[in-house]
Biopython code that builds the backbone (N, CA, C, O; Angstrom):
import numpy as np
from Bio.PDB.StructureBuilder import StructureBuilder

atoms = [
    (1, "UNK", "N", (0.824, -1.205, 0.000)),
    (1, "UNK", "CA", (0.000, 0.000, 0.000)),
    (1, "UNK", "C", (0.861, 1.258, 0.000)),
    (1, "UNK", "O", (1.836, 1.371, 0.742)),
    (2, "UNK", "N", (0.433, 2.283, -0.933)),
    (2, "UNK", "CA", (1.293, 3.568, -0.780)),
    (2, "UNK", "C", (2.467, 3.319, -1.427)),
    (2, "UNK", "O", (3.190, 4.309, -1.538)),
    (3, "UNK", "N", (2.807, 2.477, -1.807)),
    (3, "UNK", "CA", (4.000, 2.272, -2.773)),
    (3, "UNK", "C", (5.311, 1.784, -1.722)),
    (3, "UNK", "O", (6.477, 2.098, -1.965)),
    (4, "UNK", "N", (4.900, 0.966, -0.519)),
    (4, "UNK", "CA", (5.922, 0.884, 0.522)),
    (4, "UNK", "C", (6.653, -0.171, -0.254)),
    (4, "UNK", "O", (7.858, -0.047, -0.036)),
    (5, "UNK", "N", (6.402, -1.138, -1.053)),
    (5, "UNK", "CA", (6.637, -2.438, -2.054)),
    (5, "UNK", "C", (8.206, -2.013, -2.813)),
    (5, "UNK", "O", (9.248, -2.567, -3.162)),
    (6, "UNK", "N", (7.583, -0.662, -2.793)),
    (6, "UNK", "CA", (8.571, -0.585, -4.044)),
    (6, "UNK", "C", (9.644, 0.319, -3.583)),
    (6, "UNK", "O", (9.966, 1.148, -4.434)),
    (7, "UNK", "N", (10.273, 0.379, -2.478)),
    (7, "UNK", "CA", (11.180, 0.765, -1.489)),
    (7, "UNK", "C", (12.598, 0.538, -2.198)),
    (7, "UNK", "O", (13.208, 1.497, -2.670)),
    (8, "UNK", "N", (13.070, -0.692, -2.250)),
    (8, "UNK", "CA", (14.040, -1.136, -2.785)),
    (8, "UNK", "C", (14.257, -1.008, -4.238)),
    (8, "UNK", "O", (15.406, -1.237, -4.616)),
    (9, "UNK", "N", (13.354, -0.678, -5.154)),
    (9, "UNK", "CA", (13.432, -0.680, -6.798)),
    (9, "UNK", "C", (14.327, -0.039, -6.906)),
    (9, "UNK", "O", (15.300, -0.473, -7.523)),
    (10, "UNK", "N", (14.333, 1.062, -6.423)),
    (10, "UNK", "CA", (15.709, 1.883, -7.095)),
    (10, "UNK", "C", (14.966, 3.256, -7.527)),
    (10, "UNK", "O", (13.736, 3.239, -7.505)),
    (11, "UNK", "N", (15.615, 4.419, -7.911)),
    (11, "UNK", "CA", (14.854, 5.941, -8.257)),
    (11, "UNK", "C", (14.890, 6.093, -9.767)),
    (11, "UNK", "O", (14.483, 7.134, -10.284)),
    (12, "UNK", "N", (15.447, 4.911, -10.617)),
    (12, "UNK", "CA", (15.795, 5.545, -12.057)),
    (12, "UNK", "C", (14.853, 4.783, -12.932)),
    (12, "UNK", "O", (14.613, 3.591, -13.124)),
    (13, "UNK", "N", (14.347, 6.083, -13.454)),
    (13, "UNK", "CA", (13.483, 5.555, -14.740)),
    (13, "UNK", "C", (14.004, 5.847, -15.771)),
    (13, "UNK", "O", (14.845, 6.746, -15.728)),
    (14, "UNK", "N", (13.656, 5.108, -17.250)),
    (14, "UNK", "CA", (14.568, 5.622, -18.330)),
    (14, "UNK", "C", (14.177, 6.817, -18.781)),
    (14, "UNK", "O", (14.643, 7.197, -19.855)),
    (15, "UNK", "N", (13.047, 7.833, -17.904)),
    (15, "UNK", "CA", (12.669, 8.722, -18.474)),
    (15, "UNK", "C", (13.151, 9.937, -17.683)),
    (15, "UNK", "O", (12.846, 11.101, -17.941)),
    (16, "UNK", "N", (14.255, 9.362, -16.294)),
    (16, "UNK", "CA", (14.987, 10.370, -15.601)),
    (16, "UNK", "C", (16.517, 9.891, -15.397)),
    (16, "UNK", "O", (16.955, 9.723, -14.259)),
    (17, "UNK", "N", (17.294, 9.683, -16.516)),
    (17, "UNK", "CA", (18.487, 8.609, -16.638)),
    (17, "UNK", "C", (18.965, 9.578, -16.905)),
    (17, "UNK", "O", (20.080, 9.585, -16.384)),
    (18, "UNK", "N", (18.700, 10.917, -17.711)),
    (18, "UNK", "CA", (20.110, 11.933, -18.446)),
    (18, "UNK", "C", (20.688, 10.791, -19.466)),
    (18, "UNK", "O", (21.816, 10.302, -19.507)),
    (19, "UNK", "N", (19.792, 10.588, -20.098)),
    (19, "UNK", "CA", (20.587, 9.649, -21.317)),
    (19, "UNK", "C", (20.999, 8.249, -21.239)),
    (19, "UNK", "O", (21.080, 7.553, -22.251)),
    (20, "UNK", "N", (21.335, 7.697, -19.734)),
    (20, "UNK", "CA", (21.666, 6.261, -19.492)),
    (20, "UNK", "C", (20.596, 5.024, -19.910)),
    (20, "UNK", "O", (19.558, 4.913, -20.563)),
    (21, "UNK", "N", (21.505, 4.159, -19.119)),
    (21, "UNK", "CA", (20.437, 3.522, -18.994)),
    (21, "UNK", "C", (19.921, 2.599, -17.911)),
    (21, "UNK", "O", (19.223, 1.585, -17.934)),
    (22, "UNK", "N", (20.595, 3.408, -16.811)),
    (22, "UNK", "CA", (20.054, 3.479, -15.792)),
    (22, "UNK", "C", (20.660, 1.972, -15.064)),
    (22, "UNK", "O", (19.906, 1.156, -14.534)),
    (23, "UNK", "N", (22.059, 1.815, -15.155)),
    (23, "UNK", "CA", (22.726, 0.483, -14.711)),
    (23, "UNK", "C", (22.481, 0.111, -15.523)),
    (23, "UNK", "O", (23.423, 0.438, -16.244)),
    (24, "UNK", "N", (21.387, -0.783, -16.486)),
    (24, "UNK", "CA", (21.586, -1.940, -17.470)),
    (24, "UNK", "C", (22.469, -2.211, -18.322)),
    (24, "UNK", "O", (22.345, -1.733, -19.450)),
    (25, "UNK", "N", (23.323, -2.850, -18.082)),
    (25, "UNK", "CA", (24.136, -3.698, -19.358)),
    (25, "UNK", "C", (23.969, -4.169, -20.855)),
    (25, "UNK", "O", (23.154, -5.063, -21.080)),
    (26, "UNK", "N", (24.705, -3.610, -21.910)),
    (26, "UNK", "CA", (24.665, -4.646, -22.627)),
    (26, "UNK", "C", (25.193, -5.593, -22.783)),
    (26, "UNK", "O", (26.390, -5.489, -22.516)),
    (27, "UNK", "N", (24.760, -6.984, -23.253)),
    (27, "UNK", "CA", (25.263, -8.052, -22.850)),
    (27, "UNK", "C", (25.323, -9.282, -24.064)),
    (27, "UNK", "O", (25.723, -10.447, -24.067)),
    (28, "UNK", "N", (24.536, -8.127, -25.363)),
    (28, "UNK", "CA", (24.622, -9.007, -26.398)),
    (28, "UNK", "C", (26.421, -8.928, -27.086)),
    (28, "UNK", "O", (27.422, -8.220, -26.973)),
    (29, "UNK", "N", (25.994, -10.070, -27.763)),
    (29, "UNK", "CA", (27.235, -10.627, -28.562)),
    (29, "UNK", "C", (27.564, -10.651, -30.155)),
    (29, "UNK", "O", (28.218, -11.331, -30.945)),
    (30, "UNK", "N", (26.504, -9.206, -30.155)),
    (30, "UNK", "CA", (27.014, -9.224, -31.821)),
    (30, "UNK", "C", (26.684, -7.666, -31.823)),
    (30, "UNK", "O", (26.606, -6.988, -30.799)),
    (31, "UNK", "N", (26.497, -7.188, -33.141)),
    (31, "UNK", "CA", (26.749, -5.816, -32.859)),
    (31, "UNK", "C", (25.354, -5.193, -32.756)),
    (31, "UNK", "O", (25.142, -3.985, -32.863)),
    (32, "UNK", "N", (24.460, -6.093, -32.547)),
    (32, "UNK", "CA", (23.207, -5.585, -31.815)),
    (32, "UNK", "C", (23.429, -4.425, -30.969)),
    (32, "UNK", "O", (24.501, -4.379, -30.365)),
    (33, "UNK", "N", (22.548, -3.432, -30.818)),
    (33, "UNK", "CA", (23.201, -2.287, -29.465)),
    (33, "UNK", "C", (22.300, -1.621, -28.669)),
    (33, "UNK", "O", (22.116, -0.495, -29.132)),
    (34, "UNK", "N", (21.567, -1.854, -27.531)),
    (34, "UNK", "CA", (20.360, -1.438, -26.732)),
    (34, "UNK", "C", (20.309, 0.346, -26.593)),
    (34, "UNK", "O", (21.184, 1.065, -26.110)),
    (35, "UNK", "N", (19.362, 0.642, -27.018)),
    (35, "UNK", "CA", (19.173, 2.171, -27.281)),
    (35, "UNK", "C", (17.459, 2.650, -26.282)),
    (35, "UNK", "O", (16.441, 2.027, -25.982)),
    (36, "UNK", "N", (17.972, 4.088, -26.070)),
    (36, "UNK", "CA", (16.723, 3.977, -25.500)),
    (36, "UNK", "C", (15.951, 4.746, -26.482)),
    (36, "UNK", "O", (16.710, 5.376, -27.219)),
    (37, "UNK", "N", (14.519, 4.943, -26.794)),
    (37, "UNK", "CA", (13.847, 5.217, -27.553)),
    (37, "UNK", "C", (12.196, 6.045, -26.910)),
    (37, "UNK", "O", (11.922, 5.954, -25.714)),
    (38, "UNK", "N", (11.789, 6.370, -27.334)),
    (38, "UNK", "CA", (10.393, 7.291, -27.553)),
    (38, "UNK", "C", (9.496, 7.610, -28.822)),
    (38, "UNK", "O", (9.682, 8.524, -29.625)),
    (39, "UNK", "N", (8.443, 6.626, -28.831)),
    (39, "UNK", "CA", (7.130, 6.997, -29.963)),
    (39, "UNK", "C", (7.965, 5.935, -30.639)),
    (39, "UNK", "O", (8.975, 5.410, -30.170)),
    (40, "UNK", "N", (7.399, 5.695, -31.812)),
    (40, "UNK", "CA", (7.324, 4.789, -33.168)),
    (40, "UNK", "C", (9.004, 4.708, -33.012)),
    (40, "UNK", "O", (9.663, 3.893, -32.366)),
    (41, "UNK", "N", (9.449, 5.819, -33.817)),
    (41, "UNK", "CA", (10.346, 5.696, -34.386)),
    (41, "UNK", "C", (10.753, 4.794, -34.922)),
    (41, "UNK", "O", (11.981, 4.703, -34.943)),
    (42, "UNK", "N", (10.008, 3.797, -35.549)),
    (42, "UNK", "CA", (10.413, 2.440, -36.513)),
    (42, "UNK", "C", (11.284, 1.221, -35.562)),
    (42, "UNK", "O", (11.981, 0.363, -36.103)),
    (43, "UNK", "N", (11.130, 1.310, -34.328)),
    (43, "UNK", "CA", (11.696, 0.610, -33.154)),
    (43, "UNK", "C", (11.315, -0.167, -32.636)),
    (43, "UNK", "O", (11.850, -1.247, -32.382)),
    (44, "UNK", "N", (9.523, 0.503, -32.156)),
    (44, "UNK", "CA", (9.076, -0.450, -30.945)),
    (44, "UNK", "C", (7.633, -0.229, -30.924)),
    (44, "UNK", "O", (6.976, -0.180, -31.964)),
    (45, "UNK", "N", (7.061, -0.076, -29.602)),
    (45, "UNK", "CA", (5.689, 0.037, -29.187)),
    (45, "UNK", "C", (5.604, 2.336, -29.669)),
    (45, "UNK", "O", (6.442, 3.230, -29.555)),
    (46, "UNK", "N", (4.382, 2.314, -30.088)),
    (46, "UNK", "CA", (4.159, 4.034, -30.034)),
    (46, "UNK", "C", (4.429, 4.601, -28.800)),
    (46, "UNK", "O", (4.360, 5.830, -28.842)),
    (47, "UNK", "N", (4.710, 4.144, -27.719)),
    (47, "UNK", "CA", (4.826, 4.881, -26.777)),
    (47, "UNK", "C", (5.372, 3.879, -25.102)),
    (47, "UNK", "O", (5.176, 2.664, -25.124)),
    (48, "UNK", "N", (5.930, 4.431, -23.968)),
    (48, "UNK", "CA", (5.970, 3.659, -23.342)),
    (48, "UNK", "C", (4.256, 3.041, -22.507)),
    (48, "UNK", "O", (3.157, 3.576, -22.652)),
    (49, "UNK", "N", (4.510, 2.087, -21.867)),
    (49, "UNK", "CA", (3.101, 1.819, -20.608)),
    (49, "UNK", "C", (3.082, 2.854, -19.218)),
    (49, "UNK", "O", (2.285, 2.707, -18.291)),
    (50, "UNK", "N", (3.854, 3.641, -19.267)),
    (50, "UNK", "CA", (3.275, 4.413, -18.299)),
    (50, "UNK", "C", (3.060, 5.518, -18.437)),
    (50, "UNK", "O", (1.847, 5.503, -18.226)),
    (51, "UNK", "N", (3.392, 6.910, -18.714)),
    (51, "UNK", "CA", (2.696, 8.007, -19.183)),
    (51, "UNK", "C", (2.105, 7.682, -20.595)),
    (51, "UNK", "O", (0.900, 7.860, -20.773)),
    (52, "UNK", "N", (2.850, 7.240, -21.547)),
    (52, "UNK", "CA", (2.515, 7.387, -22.908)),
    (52, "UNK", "C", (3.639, 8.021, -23.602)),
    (52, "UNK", "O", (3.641, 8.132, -24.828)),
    (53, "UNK", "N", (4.757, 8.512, -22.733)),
    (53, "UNK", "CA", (5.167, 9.977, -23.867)),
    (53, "UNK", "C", (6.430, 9.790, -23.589)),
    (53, "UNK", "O", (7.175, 10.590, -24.156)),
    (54, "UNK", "N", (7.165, 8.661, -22.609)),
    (54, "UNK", "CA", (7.998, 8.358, -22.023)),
    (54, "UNK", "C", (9.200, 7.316, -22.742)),
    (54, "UNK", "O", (9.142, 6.868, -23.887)),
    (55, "UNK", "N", (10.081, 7.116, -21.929)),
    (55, "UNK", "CA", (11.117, 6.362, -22.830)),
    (55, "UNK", "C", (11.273, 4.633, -23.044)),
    (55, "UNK", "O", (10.401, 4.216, -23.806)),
    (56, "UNK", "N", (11.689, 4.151, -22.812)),
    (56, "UNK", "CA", (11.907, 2.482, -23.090)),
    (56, "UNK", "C", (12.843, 1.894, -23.662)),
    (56, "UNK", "O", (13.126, 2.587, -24.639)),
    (57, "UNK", "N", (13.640, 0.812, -23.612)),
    (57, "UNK", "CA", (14.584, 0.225, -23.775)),
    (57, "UNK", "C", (14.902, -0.761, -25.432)),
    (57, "UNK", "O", (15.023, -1.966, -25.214)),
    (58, "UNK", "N", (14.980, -0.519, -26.330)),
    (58, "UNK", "CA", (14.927, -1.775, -27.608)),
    (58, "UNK", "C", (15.942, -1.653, -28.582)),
    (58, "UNK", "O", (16.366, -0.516, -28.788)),
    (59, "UNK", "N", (16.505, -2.771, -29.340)),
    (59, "UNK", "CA", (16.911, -2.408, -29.927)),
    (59, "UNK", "C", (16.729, -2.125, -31.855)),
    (59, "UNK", "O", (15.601, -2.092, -32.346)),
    (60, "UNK", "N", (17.394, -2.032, -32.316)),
    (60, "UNK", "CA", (16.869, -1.506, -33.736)),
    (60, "UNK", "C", (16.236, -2.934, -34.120)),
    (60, "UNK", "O", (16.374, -3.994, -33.510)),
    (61, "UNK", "N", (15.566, -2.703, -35.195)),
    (61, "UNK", "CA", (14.832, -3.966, -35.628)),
    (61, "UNK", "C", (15.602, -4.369, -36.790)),
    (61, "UNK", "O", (15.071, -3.842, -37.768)),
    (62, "UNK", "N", (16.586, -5.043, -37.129)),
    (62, "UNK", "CA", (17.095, -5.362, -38.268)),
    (62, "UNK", "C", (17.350, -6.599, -38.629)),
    (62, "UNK", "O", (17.407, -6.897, -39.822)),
    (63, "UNK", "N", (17.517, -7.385, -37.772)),
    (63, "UNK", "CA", (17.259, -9.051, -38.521)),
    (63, "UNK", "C", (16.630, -9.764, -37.269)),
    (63, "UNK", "O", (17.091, -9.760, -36.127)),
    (64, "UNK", "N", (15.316, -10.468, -37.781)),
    (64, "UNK", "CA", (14.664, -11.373, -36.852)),
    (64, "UNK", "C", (15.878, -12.362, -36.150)),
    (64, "UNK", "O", (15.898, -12.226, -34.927)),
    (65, "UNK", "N", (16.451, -12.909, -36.449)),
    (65, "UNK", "CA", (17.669, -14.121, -35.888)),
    (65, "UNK", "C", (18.639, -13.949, -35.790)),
    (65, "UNK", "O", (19.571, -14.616, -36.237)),
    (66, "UNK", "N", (18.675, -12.461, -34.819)),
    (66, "UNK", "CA", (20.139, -11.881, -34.093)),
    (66, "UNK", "C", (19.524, -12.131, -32.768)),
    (66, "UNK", "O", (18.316, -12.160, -32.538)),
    (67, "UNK", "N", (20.317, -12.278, -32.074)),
    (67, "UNK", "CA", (20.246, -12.413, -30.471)),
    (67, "UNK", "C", (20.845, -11.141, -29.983)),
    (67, "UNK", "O", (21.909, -10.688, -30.403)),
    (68, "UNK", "N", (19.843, -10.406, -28.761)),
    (68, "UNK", "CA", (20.432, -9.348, -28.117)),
    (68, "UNK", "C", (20.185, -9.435, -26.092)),
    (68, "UNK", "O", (19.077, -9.432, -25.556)),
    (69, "UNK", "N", (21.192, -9.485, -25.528)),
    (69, "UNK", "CA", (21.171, -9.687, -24.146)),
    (69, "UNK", "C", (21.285, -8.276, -23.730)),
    (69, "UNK", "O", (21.938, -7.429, -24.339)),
    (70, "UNK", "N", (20.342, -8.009, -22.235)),
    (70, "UNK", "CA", (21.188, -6.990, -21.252)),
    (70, "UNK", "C", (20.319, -7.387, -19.817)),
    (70, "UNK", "O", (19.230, -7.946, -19.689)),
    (71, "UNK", "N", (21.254, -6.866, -18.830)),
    (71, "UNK", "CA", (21.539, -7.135, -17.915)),
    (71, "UNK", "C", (20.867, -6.022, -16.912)),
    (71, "UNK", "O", (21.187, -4.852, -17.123)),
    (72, "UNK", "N", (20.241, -6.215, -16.171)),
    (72, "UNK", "CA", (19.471, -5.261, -15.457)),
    (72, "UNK", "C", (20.663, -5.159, -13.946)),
    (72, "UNK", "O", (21.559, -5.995, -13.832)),
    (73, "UNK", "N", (20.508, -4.242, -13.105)),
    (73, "UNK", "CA", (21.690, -3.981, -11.784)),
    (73, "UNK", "C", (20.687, -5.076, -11.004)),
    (73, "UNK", "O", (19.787, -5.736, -11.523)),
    (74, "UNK", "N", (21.180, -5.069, -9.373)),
    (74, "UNK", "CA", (20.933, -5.594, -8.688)),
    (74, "UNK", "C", (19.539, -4.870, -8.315)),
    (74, "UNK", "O", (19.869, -3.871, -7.676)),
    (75, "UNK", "N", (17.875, -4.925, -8.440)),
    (75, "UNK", "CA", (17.303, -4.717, -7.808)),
    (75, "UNK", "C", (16.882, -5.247, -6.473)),
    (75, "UNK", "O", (16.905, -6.478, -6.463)),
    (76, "UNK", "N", (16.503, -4.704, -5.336)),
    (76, "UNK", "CA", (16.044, -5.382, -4.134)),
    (76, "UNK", "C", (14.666, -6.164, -4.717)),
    (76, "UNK", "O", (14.098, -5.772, -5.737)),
    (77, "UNK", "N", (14.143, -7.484, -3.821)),
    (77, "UNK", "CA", (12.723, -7.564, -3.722)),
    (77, "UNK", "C", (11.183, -6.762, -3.071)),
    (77, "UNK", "O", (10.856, -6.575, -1.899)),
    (78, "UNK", "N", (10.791, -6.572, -3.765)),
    (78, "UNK", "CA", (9.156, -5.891, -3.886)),
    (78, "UNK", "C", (8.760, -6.835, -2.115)),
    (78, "UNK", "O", (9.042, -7.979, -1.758)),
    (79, "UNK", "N", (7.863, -5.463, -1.233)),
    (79, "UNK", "CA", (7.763, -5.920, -0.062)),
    (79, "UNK", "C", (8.416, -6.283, 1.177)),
    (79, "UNK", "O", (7.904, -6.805, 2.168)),
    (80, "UNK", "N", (9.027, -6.105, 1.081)),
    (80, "UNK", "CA", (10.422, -5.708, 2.006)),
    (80, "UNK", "C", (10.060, -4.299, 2.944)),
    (80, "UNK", "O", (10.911, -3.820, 3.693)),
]
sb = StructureBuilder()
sb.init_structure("model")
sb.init_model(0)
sb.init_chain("A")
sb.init_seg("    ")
for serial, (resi, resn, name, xyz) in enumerate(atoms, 1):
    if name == "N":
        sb.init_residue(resn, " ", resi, " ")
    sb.init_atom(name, np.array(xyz, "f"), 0.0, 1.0, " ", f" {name:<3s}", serial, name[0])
structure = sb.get_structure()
């Protein structure tokens, strides 16, 4: 309740990073390259799930059968 859950998440959204990406790693192995993005831009979803107008994590769309990894930091567990 009140957002006590989410204590440990951490303060960074990709829409208050200054450009990062907020700890996450890339972790793929080819020259795939995780970008952050906003709206269409031929990338991803029109918009993020929480305001709408916000940022999100993907990478370019250029061949279905490339593999791309990344690595999120250590978050705490929810409820705590």
């Amino acid at each position: 309740p009140g957002g006590s859950d989410e204590a440990q998440c951490g303060s960074c959204t990709f829409d208050n990073n200054n450009g990062t990406l907020c700890g996450w790693k890339d972790f793929s192995f080819s020259d795939l390259e995780w970008v952050l993005a906003t709206g269409n831009a031929n990338m991803g979803p029109p918009s993020d799930h929480t305001t709408g107008n916000g940022f999100y994590i993907t990478v370019p769309p250029t061949d279905f059968f490339r593999f791309a990894s990344i690595r999120s930091p250590i978050i705490g567990p929810a409820g705590i």
